[in-house]
C-alpha positions in Angstrom: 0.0 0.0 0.0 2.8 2.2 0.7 5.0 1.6 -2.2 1.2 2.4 -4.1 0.6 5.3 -2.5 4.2 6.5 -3.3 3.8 6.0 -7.2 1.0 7.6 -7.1 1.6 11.1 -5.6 5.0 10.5 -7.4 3.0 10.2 -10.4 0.7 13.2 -9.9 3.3 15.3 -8.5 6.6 14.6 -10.2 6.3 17.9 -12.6 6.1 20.4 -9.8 8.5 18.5 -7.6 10.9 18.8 -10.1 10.4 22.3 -10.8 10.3 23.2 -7.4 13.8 21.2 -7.2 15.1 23.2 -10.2 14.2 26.7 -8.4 15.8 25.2 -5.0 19.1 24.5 -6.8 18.9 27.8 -8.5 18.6 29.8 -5.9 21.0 28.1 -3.5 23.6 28.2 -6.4 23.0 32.0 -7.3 21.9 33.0 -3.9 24.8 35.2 -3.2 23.9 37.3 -6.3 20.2 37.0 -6.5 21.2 38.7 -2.5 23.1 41.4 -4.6 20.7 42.5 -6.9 18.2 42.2 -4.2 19.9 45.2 -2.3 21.2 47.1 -5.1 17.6 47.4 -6.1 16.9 49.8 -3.2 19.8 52.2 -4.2 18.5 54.8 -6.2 20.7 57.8 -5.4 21.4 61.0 -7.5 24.4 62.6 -8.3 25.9 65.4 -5.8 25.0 69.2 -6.6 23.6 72.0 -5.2 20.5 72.3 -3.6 18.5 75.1 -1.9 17.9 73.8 1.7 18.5 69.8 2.5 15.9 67.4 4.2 17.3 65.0 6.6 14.5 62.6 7.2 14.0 61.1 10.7 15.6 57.8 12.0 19.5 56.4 12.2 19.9 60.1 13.2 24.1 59.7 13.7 24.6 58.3 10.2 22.1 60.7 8.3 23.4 63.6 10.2 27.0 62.8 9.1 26.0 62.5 5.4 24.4 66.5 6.0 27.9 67.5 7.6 29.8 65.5 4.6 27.4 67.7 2.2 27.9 71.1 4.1 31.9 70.8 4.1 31.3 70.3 0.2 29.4 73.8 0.3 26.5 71.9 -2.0 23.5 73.0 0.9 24.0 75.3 3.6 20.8 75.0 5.3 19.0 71.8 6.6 15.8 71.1 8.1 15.5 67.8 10.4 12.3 66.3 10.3 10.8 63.6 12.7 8.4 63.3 15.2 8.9 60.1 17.2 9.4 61.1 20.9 12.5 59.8 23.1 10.5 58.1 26.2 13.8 59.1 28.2 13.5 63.1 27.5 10.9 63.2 30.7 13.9 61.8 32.8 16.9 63.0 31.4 18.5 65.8 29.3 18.5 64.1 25.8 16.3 65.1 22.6 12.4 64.9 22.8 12.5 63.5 19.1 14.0 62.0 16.0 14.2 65.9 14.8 16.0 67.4 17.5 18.8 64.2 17.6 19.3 64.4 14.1 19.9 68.6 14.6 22.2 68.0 17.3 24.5 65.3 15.7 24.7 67.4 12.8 25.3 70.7 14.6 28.4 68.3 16.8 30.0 68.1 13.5 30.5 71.3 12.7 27.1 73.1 10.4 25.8 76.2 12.6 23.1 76.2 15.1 21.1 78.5 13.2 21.9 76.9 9.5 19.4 73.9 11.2 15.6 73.6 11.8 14.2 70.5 14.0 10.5 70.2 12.5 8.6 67.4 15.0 7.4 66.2 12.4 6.4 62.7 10.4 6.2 59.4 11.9 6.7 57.8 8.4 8.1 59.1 4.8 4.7 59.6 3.7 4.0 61.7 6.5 7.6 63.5 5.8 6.6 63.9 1.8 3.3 65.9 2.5 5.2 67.7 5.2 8.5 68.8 2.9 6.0 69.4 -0.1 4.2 71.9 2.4 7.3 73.6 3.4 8.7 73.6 -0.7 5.5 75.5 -2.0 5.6 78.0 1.5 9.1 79.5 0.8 9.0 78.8 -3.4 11.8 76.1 -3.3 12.4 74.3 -6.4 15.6 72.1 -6.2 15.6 70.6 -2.6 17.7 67.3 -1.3 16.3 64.8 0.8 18.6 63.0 2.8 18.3 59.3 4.1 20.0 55.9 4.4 20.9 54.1 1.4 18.2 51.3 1.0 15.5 53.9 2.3 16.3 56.0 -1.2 14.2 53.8 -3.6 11.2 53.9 -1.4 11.6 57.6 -1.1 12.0 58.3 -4.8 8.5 55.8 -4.8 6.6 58.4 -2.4 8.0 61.6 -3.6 8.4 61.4 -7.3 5.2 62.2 -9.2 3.7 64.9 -6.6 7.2 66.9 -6.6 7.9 66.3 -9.9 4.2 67.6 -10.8 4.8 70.9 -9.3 8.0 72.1 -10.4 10.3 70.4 -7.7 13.7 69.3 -8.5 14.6 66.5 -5.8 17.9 65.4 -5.5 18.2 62.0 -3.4 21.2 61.7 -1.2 21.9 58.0 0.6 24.1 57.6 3.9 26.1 54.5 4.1 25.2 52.4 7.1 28.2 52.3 9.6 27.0 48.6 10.9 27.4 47.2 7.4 28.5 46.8 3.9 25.5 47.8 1.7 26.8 45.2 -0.7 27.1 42.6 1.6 24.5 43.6 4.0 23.3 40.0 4.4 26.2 39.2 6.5 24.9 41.3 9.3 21.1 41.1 10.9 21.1 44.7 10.6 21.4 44.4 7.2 19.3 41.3 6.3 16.5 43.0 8.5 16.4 46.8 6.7 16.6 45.2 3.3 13.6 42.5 4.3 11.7 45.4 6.0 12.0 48.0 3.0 10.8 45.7 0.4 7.6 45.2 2.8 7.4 48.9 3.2 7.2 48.9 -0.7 5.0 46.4 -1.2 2.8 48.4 1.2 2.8 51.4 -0.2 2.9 50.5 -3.7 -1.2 49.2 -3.1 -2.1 51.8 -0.2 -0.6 54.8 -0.8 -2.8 57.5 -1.4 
């Protein structure tokens, strides 16, 4: 009965076991580069220039707040607006900033860019949230070639949001990615860090690719 019962899901089966035997091998064999291309996917950077004011979106506040110093010492931006609203639990016990904004301005403003050359807007708990807000602030003071600074595998996603509505109105964006200082962007799935961002953007993508408004 067993040997029967063997040949027969063998029999109805045997196509999509070996296909799904084919993929297996496939992606085991090319897994390191299908990994590659995976990542490199979510890099979609623009060239440095000039800009009128940058944008240095909230979250990974140390390395996103070195990428605005990097882009100050070049003289390409002079003024930056942190944005960011998530609140530090430990600001109502200890001296420390009360939100992603406020970190972000006081990393950058350790490494040298002026006190009064950055704005902390608490403001945006998520890029969509931080699109609306920057277009808001673009059409208030007439700007027209801004740069929106961010981490490396968060630039595709922002490109997603941003694109058509800026785009539509005139807006130059120029898309700046910080390089992550826990790991290589290349070979990020040698570190959980990295594995985890790259799994959690494409979600994020996937997301807002149906439900974005």
């Amino acid at each position: 009965m067993l040997i029967y019962d063997v040949k027969y899901y063998w029999g109805r089966y045997r196509n999509k076991l070996v296909l799904l035997t084919l993929l297996f091998l496939v992606l085991f064999t090319f897994k390191i580069k299908i990994l590659g291309l995976l990542g490199a996917y979510l890099i979609c950077e623009n060239d440095l220039e000039s800009a009128q004011v940058a944008f240095v979106l909230g979250g990974n506040a140390e390395i996103r707040a070195s990428k605005a110093a990097e882009i100050y010492q070049l003289g390409l931006v002079q003024n930056f607006i942190c944005t960011g609203e998530h609140h530090n639990d430990l600001s109502s016990y200890f001296d420390v900033p009360d939100s992603e904004a406020h970190l972000t301005k006081g990393f950058i403003q350790q490494m040298g860019v002026p006190e009064n050359q950055i704005e902390a807007m608490q403001a945006g708990t998520s890029t969509v949230e931080e699109a609306d807000i920057i277009f808001k602030k673009c059409l208030e003071f007439d700007w027209t070639k801004v740069m929106i600074i961010s981490d490396r595998f968060h630039t595709r996603r922002i490109n997603h949001i941003f694109w058509d509505k800026f785009k539509a109105n005139g807006i130059e964006l120029i898309v700046v990615g910080a390089a992550n200082n826990k790991y290589q962007e290349d070979q990020y799935w040698q570190s959980e860090k990295g594995f985890v961002m790259v799994i959690m953007e494409y979600i994020k993508l996937v997301h807002y690719h149906f439900f974005k408004a």
